[in-house]
N, C-alpha and C positions, 0 to 999 in steps of 0.2 A: 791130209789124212795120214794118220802113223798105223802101222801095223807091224808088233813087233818091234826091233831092233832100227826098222827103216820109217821114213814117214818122205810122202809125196806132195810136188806143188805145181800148182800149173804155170807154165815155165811162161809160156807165149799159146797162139793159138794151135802150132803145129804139136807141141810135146808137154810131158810133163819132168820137171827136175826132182829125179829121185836122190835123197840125203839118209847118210847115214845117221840118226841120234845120238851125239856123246853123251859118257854117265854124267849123273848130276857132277856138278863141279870143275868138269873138265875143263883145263888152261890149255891147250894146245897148241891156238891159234886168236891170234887178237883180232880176225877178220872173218870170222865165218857167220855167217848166218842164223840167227835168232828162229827158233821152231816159234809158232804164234800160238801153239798149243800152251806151250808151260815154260819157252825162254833158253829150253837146252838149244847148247850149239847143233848145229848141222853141217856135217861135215856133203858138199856134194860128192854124188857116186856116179851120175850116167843124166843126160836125158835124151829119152827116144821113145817111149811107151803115149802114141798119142790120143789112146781112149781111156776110161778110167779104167775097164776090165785089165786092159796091157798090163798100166802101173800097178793094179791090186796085183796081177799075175807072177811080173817081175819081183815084186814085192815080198810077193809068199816063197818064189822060187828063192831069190836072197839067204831069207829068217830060215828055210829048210835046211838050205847050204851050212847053215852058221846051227842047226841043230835046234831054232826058237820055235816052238810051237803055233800055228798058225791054223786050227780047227776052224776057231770063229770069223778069219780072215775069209776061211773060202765058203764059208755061208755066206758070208756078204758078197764075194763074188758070185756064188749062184744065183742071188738075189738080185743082183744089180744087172746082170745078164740079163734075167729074167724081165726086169723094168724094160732092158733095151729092147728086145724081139720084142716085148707085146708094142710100147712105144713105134717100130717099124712097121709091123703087122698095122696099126692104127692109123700111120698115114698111109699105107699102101691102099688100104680100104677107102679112104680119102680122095687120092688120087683117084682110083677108080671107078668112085661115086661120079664124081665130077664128067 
């Protein structure tokens, strides 16, 4: 998922690997990693953020750092929040049906 300047992947099962986007065209490095989005390089920045809120969060905190606008980023984090609690709320109900 990209947002802004940076874009996220799921690394392994503990994190995800957040990558910086170079501009179109960029030569910098003849080994970096292909974004699956559109082919731009990625340069890696960090990986530790092991839910997706973390990485959206890291994410928006980055693009703010660098001055990139990030509005629609954090609707989607309010949103995606919002899937996870009602999603726990749901099994919790589960469980205690049982």
């Amino acid at each position: 998922m990209r947002i802004g300047n940076y874009e996220f992947l799921k690394s392994n099962q503990w994190c995800y690997q957040i990558y910086l986007v170079t501009p179109d065209g960029w030569d910098g490095k003849a080994k970096t990693r292909k974004s699956p989005i559109d082919g731009r390089s990625l340069i890696a920045i960090e990986c530790y953020p092991n839910t997706v809120e973390a990485a959206i969060k890291r994410c928006i905190n980055l693009n703010e750092r660098d001055s990139v606008d990030t509005c629609d980023a954090a609707e989607l984090l309010a949103k995606v929040e919002q899937l996870h609690d009602s999603m726990r709320s749901m099994a919790r109900e589960i469980a205690n049906a049982g």
